[in-house]
C-alpha positions in Angstrom: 0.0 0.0 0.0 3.1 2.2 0.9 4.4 1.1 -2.2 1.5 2.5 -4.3 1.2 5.5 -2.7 5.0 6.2 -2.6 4.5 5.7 -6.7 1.2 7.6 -7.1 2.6 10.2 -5.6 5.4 10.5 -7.6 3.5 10.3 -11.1 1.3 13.1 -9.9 4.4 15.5 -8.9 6.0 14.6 -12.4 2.6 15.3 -14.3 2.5 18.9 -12.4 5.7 19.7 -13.7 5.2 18.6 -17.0 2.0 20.5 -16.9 3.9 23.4 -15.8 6.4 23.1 -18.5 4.3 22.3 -21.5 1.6 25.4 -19.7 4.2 28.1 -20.6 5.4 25.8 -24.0 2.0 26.7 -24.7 1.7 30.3 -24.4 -0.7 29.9 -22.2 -0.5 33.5 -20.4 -1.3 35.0 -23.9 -3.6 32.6 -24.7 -5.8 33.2 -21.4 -5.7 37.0 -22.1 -7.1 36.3 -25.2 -10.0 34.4 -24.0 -10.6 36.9 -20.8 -11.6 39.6 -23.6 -13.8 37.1 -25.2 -15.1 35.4 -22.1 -16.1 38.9 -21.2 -18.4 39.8 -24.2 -19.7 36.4 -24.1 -20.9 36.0 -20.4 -23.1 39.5 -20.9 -25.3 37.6 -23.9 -24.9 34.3 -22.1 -26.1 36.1 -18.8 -29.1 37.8 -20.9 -29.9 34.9 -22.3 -30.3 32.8 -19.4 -32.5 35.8 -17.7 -34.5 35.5 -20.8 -35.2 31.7 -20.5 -36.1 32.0 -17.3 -38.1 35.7 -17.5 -40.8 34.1 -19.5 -41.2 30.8 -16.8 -41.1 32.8 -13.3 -44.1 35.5 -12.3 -41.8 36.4 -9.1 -38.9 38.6 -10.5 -37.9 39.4 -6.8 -37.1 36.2 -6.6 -35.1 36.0 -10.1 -33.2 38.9 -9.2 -31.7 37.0 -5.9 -31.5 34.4 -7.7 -28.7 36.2 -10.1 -27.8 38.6 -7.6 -26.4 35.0 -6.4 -24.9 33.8 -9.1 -23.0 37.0 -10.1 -21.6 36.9 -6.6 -20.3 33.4 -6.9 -18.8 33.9 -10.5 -17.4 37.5 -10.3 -16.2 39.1 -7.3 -17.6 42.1 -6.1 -18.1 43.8 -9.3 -21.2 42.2 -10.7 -23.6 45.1 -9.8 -23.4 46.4 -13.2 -25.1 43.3 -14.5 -27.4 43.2 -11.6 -28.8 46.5 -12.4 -29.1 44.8 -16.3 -30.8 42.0 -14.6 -33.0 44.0 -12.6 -34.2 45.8 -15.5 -35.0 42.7 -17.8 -37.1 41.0 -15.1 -39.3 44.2 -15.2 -39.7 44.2 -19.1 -40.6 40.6 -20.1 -39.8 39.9 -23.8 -37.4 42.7 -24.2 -34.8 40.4 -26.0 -37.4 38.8 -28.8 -36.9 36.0 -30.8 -33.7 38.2 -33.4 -32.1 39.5 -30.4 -32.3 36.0 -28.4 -30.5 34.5 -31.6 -28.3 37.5 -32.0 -27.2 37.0 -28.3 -26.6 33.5 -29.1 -24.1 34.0 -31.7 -22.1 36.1 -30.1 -21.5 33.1 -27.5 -19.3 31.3 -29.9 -16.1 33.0 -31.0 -15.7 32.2 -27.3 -16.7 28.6 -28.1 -14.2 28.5 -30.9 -11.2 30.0 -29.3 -11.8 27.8 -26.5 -11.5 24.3 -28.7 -8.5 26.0 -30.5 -6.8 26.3 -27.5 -7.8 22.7 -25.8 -7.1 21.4 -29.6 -3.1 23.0 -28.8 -3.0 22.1 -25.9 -3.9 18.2 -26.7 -2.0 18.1 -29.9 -4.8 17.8 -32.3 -3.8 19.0 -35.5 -6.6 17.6 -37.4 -8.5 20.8 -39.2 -11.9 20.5 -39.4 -14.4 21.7 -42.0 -15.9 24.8 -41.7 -19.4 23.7 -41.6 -18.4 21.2 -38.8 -16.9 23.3 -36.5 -19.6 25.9 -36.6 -21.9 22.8 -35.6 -19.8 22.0 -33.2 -19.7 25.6 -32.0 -23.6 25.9 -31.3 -24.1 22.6 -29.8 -21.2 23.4 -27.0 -22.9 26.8 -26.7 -26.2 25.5 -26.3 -24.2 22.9 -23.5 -22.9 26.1 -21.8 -26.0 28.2 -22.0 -27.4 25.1 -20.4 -25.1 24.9 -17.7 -25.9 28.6 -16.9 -29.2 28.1 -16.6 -28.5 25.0 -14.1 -26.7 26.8 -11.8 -28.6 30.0 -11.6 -31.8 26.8 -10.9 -29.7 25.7 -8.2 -29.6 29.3 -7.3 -33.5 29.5 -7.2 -33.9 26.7 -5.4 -32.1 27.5 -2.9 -33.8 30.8 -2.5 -37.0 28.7 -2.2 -36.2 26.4 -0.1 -35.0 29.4 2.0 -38.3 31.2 2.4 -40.0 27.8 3.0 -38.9 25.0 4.4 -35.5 25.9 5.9 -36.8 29.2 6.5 -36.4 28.3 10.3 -33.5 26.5 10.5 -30.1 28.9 10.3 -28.0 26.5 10.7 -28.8 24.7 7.3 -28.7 27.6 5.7 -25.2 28.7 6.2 -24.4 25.3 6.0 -25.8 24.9 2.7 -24.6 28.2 1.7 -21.0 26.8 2.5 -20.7 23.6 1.1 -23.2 23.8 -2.0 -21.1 26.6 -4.1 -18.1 24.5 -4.0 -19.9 21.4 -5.3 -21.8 23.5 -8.3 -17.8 24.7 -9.1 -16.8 21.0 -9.2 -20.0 19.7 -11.4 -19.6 22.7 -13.2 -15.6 21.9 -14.4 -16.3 18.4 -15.2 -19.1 20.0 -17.5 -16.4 22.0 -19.0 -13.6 19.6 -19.5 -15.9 17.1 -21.0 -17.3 19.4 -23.3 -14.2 21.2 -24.9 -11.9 18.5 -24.6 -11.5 17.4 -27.9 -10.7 13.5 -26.8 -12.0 11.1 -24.6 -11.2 11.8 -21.4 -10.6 8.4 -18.4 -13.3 9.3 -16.0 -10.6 9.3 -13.3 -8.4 12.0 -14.6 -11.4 14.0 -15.5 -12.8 14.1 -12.1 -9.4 14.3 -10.6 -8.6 17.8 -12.5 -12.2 18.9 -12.1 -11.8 18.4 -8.1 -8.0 20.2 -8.5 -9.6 23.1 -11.1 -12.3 24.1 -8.4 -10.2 23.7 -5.1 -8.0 26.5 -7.2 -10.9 28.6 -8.5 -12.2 28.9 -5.7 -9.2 29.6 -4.0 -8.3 32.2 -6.6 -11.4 33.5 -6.2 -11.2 34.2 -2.1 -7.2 36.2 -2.3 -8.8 38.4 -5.4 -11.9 39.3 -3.5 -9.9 40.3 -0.5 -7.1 42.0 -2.4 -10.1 44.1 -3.6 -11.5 44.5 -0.6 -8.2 45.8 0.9 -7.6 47.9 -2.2 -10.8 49.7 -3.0 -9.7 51.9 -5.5 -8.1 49.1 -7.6 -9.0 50.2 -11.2 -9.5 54.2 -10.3 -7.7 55.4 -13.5 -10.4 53.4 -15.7 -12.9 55.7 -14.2 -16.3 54.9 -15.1 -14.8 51.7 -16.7 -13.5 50.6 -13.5 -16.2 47.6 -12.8 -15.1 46.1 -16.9 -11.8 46.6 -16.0 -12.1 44.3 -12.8 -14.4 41.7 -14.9 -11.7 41.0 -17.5 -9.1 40.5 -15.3 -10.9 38.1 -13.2 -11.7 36.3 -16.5 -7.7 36.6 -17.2 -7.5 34.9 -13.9 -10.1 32.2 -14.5 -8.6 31.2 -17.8 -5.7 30.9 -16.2 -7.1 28.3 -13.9 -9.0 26.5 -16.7 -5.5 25.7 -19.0 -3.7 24.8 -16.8 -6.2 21.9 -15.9 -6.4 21.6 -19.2 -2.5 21.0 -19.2 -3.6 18.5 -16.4 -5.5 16.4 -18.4 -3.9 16.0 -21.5 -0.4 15.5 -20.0 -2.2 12.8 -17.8 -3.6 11.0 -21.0 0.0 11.0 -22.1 1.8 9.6 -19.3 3.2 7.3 -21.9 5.1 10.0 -23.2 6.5 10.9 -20.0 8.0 7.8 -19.6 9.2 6.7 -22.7 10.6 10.7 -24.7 13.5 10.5 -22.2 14.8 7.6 -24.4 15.1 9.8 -26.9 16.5 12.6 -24.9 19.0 10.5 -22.9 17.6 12.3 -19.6 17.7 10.8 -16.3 14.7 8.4 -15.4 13.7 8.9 -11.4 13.7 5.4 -10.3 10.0 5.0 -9.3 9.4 6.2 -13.1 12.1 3.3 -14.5 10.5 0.8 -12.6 6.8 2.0 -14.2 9.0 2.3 -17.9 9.5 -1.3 -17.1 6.8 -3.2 -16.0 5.0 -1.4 -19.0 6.8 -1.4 -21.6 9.5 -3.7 -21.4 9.6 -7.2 -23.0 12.5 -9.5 -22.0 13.9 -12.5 -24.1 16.2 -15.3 -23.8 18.7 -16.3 -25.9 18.4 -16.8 -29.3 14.6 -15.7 -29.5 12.5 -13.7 -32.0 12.0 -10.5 -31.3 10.4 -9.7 -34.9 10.7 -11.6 -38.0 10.7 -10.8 -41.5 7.2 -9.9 -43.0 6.0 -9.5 -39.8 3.9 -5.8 -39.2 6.0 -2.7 -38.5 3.7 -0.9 -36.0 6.4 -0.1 -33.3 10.2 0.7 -32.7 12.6 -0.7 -30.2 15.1 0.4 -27.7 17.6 -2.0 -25.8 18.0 -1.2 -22.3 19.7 -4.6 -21.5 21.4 -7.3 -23.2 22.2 -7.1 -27.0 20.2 -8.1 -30.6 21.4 -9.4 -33.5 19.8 -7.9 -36.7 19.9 -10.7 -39.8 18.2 -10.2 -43.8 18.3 -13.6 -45.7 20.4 -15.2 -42.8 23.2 -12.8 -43.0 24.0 -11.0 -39.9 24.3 -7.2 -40.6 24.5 -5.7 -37.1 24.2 -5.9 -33.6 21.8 -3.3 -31.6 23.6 -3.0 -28.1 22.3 -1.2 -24.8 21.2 2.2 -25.6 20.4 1.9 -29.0 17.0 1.7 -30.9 16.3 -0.7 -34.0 12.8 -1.3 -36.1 12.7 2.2 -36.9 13.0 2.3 -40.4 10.2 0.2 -41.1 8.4 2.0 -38.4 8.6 5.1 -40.8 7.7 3.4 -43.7 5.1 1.7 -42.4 6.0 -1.3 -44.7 6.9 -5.0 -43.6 9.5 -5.8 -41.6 12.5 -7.0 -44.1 14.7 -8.1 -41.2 15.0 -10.5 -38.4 15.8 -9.0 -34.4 17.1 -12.3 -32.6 18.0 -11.6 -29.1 21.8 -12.3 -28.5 21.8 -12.3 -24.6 19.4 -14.7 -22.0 17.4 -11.9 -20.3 17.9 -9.1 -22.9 15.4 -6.2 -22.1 14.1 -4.1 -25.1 11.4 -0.9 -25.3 8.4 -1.2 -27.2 7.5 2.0 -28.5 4.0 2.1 -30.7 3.7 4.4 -33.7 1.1 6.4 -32.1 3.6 7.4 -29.1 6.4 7.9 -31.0 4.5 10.6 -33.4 3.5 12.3 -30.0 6.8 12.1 -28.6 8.1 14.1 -32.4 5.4 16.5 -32.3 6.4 18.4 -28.8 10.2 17.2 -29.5 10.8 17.3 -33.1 14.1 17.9 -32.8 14.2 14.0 -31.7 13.8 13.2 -35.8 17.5 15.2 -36.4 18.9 12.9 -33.9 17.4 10.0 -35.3 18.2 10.9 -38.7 21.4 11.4 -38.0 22.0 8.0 -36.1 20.8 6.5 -39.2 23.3 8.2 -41.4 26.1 7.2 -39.3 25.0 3.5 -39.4 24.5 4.3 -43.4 27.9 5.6 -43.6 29.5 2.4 -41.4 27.6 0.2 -43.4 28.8 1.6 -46.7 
């Protein structure tokens, strides 16, 4: 159990600083100032929007207006009064939006929706371009999601509110309590909503919860130091003047992103954890030893003596690396080298993606050798492509002895 713990503990300190490293790879700073400027004129149609929805449903608009006065609060610190007063307005004049201006609001949700898969897309290494047609589609399903989330939580919000004047109207103590431990839960539900909507792969269930859980506990944690550095500073923003409160809301959104990429980060370098273990190979860095021993019981195949690694015609879907013991490369029975410890073989045809034309016999009893697929070796290229110069030019030096 020690054991286990010892080991998980290590793979989730190596994927924080690979997440850390590939976060500012990334560009990720830019990339979240890019999306707080969109997230900000996208959360005032999304916020209309949802008032809309619910504008036509609920006769009690004092109880709407809590309801968002609510929500606002647990989204945006202490500057959500301009949108109050918005919200305020709008439950007092039902079908203000219409039918154009509900579907004009609604468009303007998605060059958020875009930016955000193009940055998740980078993030997990999807280079795959996607017709136009598609990805607009794409677009107004994951807003409608979103829009749909909204409306969720600002239901939770009005629930809450009900159950406050009623049934736990005499009971304090539930109140607060719920108040405490119910807008940490919505934050949770609501990251696992995100991540599984914007991630542009299947995600494990595990590691999705596990950076949802992490992404909130920050959030929210984010969110207490920059409402009480506001609190302490009250005149944060002054030289924006009357732009003071937009200022504040697309910073917070700066800060937000922030939080969102990184868990991002989180997840895809978790569905990698492949990579992690098997690009230092290729990089002839050191291998912590809890790591090695994961490299091994994972990817390591051992041999005796004289035994058939590959033969010839057989499928060419993976590379090799020797990390003990030696192997003997023969074409037509003629040997025509020998792949010692450290070195790679298989991948040529790898490359090719052709038939194997040799035969790999191990040379040693207990010879150890890397299996290394084609799919993890095109991820290992694409965030270290200058592993194919070294590779190409370990193959022109065997070339050159050859010749």
């Amino acid at each position: 159990m020690y054991n286990k713990f010892v080991r998980a503990m290590s793979y989730s300190l190596l994927i924080v600083k690979e997440s850390i490293r590939s976060f500012y790879k990334n560009n990720n700073l830019d990339e979240a100032a890019s999306l707080a400027y969109y997230g900000f004129f996208a959360f005032i149609p999304l916020f209309f929007i949802c008032i809309s929805i619910f504008n036509v449903e609920f006769t009690s608009s004092e109880a709407l207006v809590v309801g968002i006065e609510k929500m606002i609060g647990r989204i945006i610190p202490q500057f959500g009064k301009v949108l109050i007063d918005e919200a305020y307005f709008l439950t007092e004049h039902k079908h203000t939006i219409g039918v154009i201006g509900f579907l004009m609001l609604f468009w303007a949700i998605t060059p958020l929706i875009n930016a955000i898969r193009r940055a998740f897309s980078r993030i997990f290494r999807i280079d795959k371009e996607v017709p136009i047609l598609k990805s607009m589609t794409i677009d107004v399903i994951a807003a409608s999601v979103i829009v749909l989330l909204f409306a969720a939580i600002l239901t939770s919000e009005l629930f809450f509110y009900a159950m406050a004047e009623s049934t736990l109207k005499g009971n304090p103590l539930a109140l607060i309590t719920i108040d405490y431990i119910a807008p940490p839960v919505v934050t949770f539900l609501s990251m696992i909503f995100f991540y599984a909507i914007f991630s542009p792969v299947r995600l494990n269930i595990g590691s999705l919860v596990a950076t949802s859980f992490f992404a909130a506990v920050f959030w929210t944690l984010i969110k207490e130091i920059f409402s009480r550095f506001l609190a302490i500073n009250p005149n944060y923003g002054f030289a924006f003047g009357s732009l003071k409160a937009i200022f504040i809301i697309i910073l917070w959104s700066y800060c937000s992103f922030l939080v969102m990429l990184f868990g991002a980060e989180l997840l895809a370098n978790m569905r990698n954890r492949d990579i992690f273990l098997l690009k230092k190979i290729f990089l002839n860095a050191p291998v912590p030893r809890k790591v090695k021993k994961e490299l091994r019981e994972r990817f390591v195949r051992a041999y005796d003596s004289n035994e058939d690694i590959f033969r010839d015609g057989d499928p060419s879907d993976s590379m090799f690396y020797v990390i003990a013991g030696s192997v003997g490369i023969k074409r037509n029975d003629v040997n025509i080298g020998i792949v010692k410890e450290g070195e790679y073989f298989g991948e040529l045809s790898m490359f090719l993606n052709e038939p194997r034309e040799d035969n790999a016999i191990a040379l040693d009893p207990g010879t150890e050798v890397v299996v290394i697929s084609r799919e993890n070796f095109n991820t290992i290229v694409k965030e270290n492509p200058g592993i194919i110069f070294k590779i190409l030019q370990d193959m022109a030096a065997s070339i050159k002895i050859g010749g």
